[in-house]
C-alpha positions in Angstrom: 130.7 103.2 102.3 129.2 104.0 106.0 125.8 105.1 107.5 126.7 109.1 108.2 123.6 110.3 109.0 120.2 109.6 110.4 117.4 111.3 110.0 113.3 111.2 111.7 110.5 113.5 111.4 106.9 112.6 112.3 104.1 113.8 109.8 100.6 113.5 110.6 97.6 111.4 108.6 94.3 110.4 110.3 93.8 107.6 111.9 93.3 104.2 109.4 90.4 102.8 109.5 90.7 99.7 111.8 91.9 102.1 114.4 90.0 105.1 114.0 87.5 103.5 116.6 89.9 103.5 119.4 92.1 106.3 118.6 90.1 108.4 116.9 91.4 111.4 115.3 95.1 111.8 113.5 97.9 109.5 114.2 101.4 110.3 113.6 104.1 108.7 110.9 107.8 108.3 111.7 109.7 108.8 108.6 113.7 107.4 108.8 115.9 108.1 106.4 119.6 106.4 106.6 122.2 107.9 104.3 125.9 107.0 103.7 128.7 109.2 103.3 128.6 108.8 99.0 124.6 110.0 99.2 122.6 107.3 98.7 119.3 107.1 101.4 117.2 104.5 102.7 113.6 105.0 103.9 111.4 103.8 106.2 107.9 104.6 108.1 106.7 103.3 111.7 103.5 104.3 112.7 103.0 105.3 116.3 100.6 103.5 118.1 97.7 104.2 120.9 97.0 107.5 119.7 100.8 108.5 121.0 103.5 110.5 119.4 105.8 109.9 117.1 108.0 111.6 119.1 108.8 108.4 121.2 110.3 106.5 118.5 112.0 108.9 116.7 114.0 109.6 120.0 114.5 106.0 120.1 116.2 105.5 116.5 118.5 108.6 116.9 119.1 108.6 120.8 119.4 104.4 121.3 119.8 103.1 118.3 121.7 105.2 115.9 125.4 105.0 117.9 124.9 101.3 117.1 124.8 102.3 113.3 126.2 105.5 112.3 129.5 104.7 111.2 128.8 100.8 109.9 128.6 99.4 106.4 124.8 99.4 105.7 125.5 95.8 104.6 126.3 94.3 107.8 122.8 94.1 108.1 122.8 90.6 110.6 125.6 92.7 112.9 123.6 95.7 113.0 120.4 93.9 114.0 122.1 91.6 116.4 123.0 95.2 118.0 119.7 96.9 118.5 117.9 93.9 119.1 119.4 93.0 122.2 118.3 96.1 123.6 114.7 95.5 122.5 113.6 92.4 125.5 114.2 94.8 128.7 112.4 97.7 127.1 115.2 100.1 126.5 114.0 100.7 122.7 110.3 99.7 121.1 110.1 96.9 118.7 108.9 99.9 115.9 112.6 101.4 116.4 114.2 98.9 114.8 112.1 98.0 112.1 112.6 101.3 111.1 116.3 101.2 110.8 116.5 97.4 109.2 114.4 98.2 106.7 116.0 101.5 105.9 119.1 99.9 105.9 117.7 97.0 103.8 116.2 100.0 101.3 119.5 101.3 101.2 121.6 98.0 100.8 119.0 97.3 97.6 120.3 101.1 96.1 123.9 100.1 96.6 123.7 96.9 94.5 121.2 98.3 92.3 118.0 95.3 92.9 115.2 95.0 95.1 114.8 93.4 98.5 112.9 90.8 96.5 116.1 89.7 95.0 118.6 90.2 98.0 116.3 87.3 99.2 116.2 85.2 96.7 113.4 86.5 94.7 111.6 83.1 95.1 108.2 84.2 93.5 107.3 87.6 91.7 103.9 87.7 93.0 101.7 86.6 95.9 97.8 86.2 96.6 96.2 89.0 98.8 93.2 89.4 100.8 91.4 92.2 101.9 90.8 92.7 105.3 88.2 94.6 107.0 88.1 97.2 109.8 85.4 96.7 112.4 81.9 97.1 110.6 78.4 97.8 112.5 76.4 95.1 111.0 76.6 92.1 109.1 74.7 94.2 106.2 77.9 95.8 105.8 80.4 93.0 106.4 78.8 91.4 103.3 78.7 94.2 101.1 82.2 95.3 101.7 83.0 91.4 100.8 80.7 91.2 98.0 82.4 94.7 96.6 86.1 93.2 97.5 85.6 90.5 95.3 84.0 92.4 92.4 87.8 94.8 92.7 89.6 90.6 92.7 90.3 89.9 95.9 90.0 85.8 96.0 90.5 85.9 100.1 88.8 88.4 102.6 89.4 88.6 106.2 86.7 89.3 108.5 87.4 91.6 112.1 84.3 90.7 113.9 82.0 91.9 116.1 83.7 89.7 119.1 80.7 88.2 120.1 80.7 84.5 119.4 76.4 84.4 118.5 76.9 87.5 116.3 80.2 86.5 114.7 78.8 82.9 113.7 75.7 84.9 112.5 78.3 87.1 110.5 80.2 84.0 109.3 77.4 82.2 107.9 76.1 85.6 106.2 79.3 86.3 104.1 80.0 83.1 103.2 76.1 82.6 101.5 77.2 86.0 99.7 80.3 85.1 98.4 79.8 81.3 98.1 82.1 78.5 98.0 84.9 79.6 95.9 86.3 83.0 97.8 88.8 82.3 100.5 87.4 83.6 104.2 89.7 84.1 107.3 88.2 85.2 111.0 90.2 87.0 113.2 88.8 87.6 116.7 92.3 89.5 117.4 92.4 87.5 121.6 89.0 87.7 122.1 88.0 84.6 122.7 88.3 81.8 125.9 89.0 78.5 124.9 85.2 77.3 125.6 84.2 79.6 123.0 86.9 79.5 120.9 85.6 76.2 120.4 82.8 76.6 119.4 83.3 79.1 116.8 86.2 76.9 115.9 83.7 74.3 114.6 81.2 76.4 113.0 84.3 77.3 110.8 85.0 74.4 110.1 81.7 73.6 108.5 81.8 77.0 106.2 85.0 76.0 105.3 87.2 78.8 106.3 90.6 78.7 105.5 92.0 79.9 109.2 91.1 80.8 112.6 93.2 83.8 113.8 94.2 84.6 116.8 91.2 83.7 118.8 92.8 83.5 122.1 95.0 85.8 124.5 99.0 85.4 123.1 100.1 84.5 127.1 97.8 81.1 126.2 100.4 79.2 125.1 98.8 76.1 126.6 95.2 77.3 125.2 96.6 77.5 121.5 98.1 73.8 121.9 94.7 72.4 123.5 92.4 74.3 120.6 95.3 73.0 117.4 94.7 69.5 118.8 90.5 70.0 119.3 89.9 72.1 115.7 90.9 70.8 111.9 90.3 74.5 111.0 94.2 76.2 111.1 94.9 77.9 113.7 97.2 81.4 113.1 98.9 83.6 115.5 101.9 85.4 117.2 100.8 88.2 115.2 102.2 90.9 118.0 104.1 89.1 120.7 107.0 90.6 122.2 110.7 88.8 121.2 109.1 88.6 117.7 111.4 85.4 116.1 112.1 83.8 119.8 108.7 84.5 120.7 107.4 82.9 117.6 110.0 79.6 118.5 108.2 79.6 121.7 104.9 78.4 120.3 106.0 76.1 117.7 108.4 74.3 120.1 104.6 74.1 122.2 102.9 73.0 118.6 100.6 75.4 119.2 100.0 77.0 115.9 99.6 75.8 112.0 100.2 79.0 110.8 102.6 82.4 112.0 101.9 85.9 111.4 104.6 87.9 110.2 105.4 91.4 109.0 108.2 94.0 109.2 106.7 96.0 112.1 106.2 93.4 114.5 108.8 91.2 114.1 111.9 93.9 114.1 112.2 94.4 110.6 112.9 92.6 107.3 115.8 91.2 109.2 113.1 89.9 111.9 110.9 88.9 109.4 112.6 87.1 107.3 113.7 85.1 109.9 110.7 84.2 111.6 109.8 82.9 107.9 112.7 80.8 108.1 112.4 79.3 111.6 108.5 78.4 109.8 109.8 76.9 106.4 112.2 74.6 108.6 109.3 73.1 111.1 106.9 73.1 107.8 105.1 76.1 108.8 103.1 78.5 106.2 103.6 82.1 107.1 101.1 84.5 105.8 101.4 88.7 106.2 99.0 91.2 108.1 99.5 94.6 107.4 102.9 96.6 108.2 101.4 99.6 109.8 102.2 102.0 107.1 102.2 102.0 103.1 106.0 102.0 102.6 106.1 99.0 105.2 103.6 97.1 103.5 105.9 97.5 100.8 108.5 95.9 102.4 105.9 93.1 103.5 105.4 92.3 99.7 109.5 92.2 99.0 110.4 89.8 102.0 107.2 87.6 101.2 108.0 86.9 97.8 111.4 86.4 99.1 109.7 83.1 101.4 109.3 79.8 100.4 106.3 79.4 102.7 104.4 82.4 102.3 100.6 82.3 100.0 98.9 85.3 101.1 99.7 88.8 102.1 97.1 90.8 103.9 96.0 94.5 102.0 93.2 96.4 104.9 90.2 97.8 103.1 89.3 100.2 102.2 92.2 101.0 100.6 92.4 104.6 100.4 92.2 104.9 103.8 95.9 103.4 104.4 97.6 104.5 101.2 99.4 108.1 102.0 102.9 109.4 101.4 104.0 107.4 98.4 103.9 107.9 94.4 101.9 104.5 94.1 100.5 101.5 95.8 100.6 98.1 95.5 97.8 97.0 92.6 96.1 93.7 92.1 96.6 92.0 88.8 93.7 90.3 87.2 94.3 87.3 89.0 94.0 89.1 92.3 97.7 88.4 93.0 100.7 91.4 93.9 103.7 92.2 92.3 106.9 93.6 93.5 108.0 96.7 92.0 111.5 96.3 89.9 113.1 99.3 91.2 115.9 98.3 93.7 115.4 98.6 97.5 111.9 98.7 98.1 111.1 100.5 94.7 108.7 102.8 96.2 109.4 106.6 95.4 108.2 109.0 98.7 105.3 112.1 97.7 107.1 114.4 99.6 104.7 117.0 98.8 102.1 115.1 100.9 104.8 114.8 103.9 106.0 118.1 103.8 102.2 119.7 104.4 101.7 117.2 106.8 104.6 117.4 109.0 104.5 118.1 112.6 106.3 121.3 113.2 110.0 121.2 115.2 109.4 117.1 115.3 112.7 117.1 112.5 115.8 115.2 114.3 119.3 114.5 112.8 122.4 112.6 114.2 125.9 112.4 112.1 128.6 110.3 112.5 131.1 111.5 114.4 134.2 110.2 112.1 
């Protein structure tokens, strides 16, 4: 069985909402589909970034990438990825263009052996906690009735994306955490806003609310910075959510000790390939790894498989509100009653496409197909 053909087109959704500020208007999906020469297909979907085409990517996958996988067994997954990524560090081919291809291939490989990426893994949990994360609110009225409503659905964790003003973000810290009181898990993420002077500071008022993790609060070039603010703060500090090199980037800081805690996810860190090894370089230094969101719904998917695939993975990030990132599919991941997500059975990622909904939302002539030349 060989990869014969890959296929892109680019369908349109409007913006999500922790974007929508920024890059208002729609934003454009990549969908990849990798199909052997028997029939089977894998999917995937990258979302392009900064208000830009898709258009980028999708050349990319079938201009850059694909002559590195047309023609391979989709499960010599490691020597594929070995392939594209080295093209990835001078610029050649965005991070986004190879996630899309491992986890397609990793969607397909589940399809040939009939089980779920879950269980190509390992399958060392069938569930994980999530917590919902917020976009970028305009007061603290609303930060605390969002949380207030997130825990009423079962959410146990929420995230807050703050105002980025350390007076008004302490304000905001101390107001959701009266609301929801002492039982709810809180996060902050200040997404590199921060200096280390203030970083401090916030640093300890989260401390005394008892916030489970400071994220990001710093610029990611501040190696240094992170290692000074882990050894000042008790309060974990998380991070390397988006820094280029993804798993050797991520090596970078912990061989600087400058995080307790590593984002991950399939976008960012070049696939389920990519992510599940940045999980293991974490498990072996004694690292928790927790998820932010993968950029699209059928990634997230893949966020869930490879996380309950980890040994050192607890919480999986799900943005709120959640209709405004759930497009494209038959059905969404769902919170059980003890605010935890499951895995679906099917094999690959077990997520069927609505191709209804990506048909009257493609972008006209964006359709692109490579074969393999045999």
């Amino acid at each position: 069985m060989r990869v014969s053909r890959i296929q892109t087109l680019c369908f349109e959704q409007p913006a999500v909402p922790i974007h929508a500020k920024r890059f208002p208007g729609q934003q454009e999906i990549v969908l990849t589909s990798v199909q052997t020469d028997d029939g089977l297909t894998g999917f995937s979907m990258a979302r392009a970034h900064g208000g830009q085409s898709g258009a980028g990517i999708s050349q990319a996958i079938v201009q850059s990438l694909a002559p590195r996988v047309l023609g391979q067994s989709p499960l010599h997954r490691e020597r594929i990825w070995q392939a594209m990524v080295e093209l990835e560090p001078a610029g050649y081919v965005p991070v986004f263009a190879i996630s899309a291809l491992d986890v397609a291939l990793w969607d397909l490989a589940g399809k040939m052996l009939g089980v779920s990426i879950c269980h190509l893994l390992g399958a060392r949990r069938d569930s994980i906690r999530a917590y919902a994360s917020s976009a970028a609110l305009e007061s603290i009225a609303d930060y605390v009735h969002e949380a207030e409503q997130c825990v009423a659905l079962g959410y146990r964790g929420y995230k807050l994306h703050p105002f980025n003003d350390p007076v008004r973000d302490i304000a905001l810290c101390r107001a959701v955490r009266r609301a929801v009181g002492p039982d709810i898990t809180l996060m902050l993420d200040v997404a590199k806003s921060y200096d280390r002077m203030v970083a401090v500071r916030v640093g300890r008022v989260l401390e005394e609310l008892g916030f489970a993790w400071f994220e990001e609060p710093l610029p990611q070039h501040d190696i240094e910075g992170y290692a000074q603010l882990r050894r000042t703060l008790e309060i974990p500090i998380i991070g390397a959510e988006t820094v280029p090199g993804h798993v050797a980037a991520t090596a970078n800081y912990l061989r600087a000790n400058a995080l307790d805690m590593v984002l991950c996810d399939v976008y960012w860190k070049a696939g389920v390939t990519g992510m599940h090894k940045t999980a293991a370089l974490c498990e072996a230094m004694g690292i928790q790894v927790a998820s932010h969101h993968a950029a699209s719904p059928l990634m997230n998917w893949a966020n869930l498989q490879v996380l309950c695939g980890a040994t050192n993975a607890d919480w999986m990030e799900v943005l709120v509100p959640e209709a405004g990132y759930n497009f494209a599919l038959q059905s969404y991941p769902a919170l059980d009653a003890s605010g935890r997500l499951h895995p679906p059975a099917g094999p690959g990622l077990g997520a069927a496409l609505d191709w209804d909904y990506i048909r009257a939302h493609t972008v006209p002539g964006s359709e692109l197909t490579v074969d393999w030349a045999r």
